[in-house]
N, C-alpha and C positions, 0 to 999 in steps of 0.2 A: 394581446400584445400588439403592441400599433408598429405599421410597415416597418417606420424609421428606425425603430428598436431591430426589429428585425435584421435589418438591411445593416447597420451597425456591427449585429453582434456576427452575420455572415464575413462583413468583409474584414472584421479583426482575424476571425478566424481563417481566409482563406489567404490575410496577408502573412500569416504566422507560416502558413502550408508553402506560398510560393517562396518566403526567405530561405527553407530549408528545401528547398530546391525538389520537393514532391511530385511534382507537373514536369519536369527536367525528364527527358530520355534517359533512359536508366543508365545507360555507357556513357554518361559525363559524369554520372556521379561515382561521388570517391568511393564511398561502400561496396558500388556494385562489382568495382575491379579486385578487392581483395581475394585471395587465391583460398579455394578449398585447404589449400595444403597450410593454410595459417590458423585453420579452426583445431583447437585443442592442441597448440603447441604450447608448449612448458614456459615458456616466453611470454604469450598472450596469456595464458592462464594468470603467470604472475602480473601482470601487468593491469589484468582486469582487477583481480584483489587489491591493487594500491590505488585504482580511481574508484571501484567502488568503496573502499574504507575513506577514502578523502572528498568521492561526494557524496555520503550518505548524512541523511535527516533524520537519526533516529527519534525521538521525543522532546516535550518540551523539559526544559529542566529547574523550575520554581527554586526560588528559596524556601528554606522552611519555616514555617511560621511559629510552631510551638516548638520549643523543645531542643532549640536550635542556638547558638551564637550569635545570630544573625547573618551569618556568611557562610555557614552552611548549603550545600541543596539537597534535595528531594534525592538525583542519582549522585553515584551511582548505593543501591537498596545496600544495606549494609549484612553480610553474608548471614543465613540465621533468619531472615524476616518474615514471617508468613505474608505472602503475594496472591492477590487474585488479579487473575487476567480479563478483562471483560470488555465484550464487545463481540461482535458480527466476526471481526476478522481473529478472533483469539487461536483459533486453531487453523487458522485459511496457511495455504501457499500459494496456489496460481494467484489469486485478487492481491499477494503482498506485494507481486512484481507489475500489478496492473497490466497494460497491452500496450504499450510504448515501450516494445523491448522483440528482439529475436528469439532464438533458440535460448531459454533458460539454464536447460541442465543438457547432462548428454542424451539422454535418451529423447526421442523425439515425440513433441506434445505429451512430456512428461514433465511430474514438477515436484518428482520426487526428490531434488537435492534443494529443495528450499525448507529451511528447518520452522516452523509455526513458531510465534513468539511464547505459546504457552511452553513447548516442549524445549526449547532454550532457556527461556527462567528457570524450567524445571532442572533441566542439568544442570545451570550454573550455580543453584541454589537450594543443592540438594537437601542440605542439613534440615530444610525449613518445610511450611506448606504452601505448596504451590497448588492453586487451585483456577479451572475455566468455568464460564460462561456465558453463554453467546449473550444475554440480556435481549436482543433483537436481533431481525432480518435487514439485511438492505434489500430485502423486495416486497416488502409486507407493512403494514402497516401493526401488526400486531404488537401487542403488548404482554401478551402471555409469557414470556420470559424474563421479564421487570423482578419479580420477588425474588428468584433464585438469583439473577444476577447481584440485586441489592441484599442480599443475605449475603451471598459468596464475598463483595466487599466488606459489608459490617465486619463479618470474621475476620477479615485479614488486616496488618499493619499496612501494608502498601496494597498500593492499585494500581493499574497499567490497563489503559482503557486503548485496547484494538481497536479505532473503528475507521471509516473513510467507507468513497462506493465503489462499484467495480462494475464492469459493463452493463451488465444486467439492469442496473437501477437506469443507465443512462440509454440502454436498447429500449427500457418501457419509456421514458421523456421522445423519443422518437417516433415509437408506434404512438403515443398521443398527438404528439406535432403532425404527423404523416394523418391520422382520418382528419386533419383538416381538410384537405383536398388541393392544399394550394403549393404552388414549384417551391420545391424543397431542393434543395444542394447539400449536400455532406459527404 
């Protein structure tokens, strides 16, 4: 990669870091004065439920192409459907909330109240088969997981493909960039 690229993709990113004020004395920023006494009140609690239901990105949502009106879409899976879930993140919780985030759940560096997308299909859609598979790693390059996962689709009417990366893939981009030997910033 040539300097200028470089030098490019550092200062988008350290211009992103200094708007949200990261380099700031922590006692100017707003987060840092919020009181212990505001974590886990019934209040926040609700309150976090209505931005995260009104900013969340769940999936994309196609039309359907056979079978369909034309105005039809893909969601929401119509109750009954056999569903395979497939992908690296089918059963994940910590990688679903990524690391641009605090305290998850209440227990600490736990992430036991994030429900996996598999086991939500599954309860919501009991009547039917719900089935996982990782098909791949995001740290590997393997492919040994390719047939189960493409079987576990074939069988099913719908599909719901988990995937995205999560530190790990972007810690090994680092340890590569880093033996270059030359000043690194992040």
């Amino acid at each position: 990669m040539a300097e200028d690229e470089v030098d490019k993709r550092l200062y988008n990113s350290l211009k992103v870091r200094f708007e949200l004020g990261l380099f700031d004395p922590p006692e100017g920023q707003s987060y840092y004065n919020i009181s212990l006494s505001e974590v886990g009140k019934q209040s926040t609690i609700e309150l976090n439920e209505i931005m995260t239901k009104e900013s969340m990105v769940l999936m994309q949502n196609p039309k359907l192409e056979d079978g369909g009106n034309g105005n039809e879409q893909v969601l929401p899976f119509k109750l009954g459907t056999s569903v395979a879930v497939v992908g690296p993140h089918f059963n994940a919780t910590e990688a679903l909330v990524g690391n641009y985030l605090g305290q998850a759940c209440p227990t600490y560096l736990s992430y036991d109240c994030i429900v996996p997308v598999l086991e939500a299909v599954s309860t919501v859609n009991k009547e039917a088969t719900v089935v996982g598979a990782e098909g791949c790693t995001v740290t590997t390059n393997s492919t040994a997981g390719f047939n189960a996962a493409l079987d576990a689709a074939d069988e099913s009417e719908a599909i719901i493909l988990a995937m995205g990366i999560n530190q790990i893939v972007e810690g090994g981009l680092c340890a590569c960039i880093c033996v270059l030997g030359k000043p690194l910033s992040h």
